[in-house]
N, CA, C and O of each residue as an XYZ file, in Angstrom:
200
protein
N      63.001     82.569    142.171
C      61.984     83.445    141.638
C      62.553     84.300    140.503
O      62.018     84.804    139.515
N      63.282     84.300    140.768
C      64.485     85.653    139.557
C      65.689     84.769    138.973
O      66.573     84.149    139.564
N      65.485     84.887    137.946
C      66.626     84.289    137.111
C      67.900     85.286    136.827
O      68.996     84.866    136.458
N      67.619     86.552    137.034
C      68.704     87.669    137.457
C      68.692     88.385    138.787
O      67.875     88.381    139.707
N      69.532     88.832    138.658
C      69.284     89.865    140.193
C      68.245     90.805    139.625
O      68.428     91.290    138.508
N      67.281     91.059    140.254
C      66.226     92.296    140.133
C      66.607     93.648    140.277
O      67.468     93.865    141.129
N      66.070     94.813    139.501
C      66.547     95.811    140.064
C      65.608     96.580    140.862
O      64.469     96.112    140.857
N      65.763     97.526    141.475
C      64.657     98.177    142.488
C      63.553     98.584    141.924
O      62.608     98.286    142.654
N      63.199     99.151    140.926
C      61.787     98.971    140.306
C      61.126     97.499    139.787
O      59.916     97.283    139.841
N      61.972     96.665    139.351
C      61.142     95.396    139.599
C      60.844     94.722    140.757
O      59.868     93.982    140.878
N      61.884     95.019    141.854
C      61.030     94.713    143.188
C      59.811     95.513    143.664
O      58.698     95.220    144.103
N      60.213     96.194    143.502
C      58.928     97.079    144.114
C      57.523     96.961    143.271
O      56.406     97.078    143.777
N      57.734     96.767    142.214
C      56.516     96.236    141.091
C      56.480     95.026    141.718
O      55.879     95.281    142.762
N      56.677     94.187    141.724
C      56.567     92.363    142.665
C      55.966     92.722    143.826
O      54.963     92.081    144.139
N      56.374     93.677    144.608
C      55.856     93.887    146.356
C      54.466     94.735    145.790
O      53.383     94.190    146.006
N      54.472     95.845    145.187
C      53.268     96.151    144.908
C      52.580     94.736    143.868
O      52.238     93.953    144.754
N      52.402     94.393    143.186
C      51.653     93.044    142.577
C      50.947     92.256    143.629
O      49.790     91.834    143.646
N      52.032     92.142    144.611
C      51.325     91.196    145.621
C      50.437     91.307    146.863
O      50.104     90.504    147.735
N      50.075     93.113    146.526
C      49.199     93.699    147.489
C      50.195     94.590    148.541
O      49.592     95.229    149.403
N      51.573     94.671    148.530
C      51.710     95.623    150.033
C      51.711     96.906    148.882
O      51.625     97.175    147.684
N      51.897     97.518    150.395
C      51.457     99.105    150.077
C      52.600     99.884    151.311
O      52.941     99.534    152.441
N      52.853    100.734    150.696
C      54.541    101.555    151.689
C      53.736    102.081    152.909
O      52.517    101.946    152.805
N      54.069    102.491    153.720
C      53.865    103.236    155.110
C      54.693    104.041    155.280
O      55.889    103.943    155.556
N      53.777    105.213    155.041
C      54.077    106.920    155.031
C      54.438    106.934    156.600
O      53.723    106.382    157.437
N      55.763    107.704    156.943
C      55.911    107.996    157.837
C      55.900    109.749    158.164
O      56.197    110.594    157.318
N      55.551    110.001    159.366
C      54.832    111.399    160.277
C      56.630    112.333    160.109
O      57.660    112.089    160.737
N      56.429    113.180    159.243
C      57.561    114.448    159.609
C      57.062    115.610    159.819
O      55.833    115.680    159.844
N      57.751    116.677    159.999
C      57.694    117.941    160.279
C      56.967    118.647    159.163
O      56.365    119.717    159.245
N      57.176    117.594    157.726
C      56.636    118.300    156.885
C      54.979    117.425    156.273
O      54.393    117.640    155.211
N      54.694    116.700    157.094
C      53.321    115.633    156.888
C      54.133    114.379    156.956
O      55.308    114.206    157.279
N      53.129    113.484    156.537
C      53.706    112.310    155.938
C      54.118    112.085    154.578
O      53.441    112.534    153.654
N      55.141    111.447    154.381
C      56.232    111.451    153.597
C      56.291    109.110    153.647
O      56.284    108.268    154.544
N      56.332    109.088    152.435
C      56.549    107.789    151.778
C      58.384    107.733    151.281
O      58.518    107.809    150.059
N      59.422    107.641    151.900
C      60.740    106.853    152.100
C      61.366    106.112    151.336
O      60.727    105.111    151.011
N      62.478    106.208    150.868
C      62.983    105.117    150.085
C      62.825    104.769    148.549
O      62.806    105.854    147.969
N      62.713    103.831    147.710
C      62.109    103.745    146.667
C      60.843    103.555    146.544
O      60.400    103.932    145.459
N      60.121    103.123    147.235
C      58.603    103.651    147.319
C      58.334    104.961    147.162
O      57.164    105.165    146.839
N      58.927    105.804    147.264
C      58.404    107.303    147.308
C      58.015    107.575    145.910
O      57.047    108.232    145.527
N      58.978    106.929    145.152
C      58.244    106.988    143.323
C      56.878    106.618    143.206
O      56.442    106.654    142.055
N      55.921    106.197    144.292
C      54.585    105.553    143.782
C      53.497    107.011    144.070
O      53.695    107.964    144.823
N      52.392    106.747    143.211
C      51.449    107.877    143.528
C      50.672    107.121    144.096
O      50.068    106.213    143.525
N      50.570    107.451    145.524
C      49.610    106.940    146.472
C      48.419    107.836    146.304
O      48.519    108.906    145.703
N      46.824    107.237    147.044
C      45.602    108.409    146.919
C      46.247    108.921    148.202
O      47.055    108.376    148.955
N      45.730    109.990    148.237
C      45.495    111.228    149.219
C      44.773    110.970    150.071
O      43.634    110.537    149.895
N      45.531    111.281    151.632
C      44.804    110.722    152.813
C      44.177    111.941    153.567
O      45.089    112.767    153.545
N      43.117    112.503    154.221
C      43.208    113.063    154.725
C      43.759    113.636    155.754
O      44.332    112.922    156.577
N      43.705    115.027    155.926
C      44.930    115.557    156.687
C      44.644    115.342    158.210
O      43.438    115.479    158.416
N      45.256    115.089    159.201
C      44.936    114.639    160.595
C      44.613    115.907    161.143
O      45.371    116.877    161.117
N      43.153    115.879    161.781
C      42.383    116.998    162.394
C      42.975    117.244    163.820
O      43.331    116.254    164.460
N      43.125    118.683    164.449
C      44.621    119.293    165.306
C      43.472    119.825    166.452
O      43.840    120.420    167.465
């Protein structure tokens, strides 16, 4: 598929292209998107009712 090694923004452009989408994980401070995904502007989810 790659005629070079990719670097982490072209993977993640390829994984987003092909439809996935990161999974925000639950902290102390909300949910929080991890890793190099965290560079993406996801929409705004509503906040979980307490």
């Amino acid at each position: 598929m790659w005629d070079h090694r990719p670097t982490a923004d072209e993977l993640l452009d390829a994984r987003t292209g092909a439809g996935w989408t990161p999974t925000a994980t639950s902290t102390r401070d909300g949910e929080v998107v991890m890793g190099h995904a965290c560079k993406l502007v996801l929409p705004a989810r509503p906040a979980p009712e307490r």
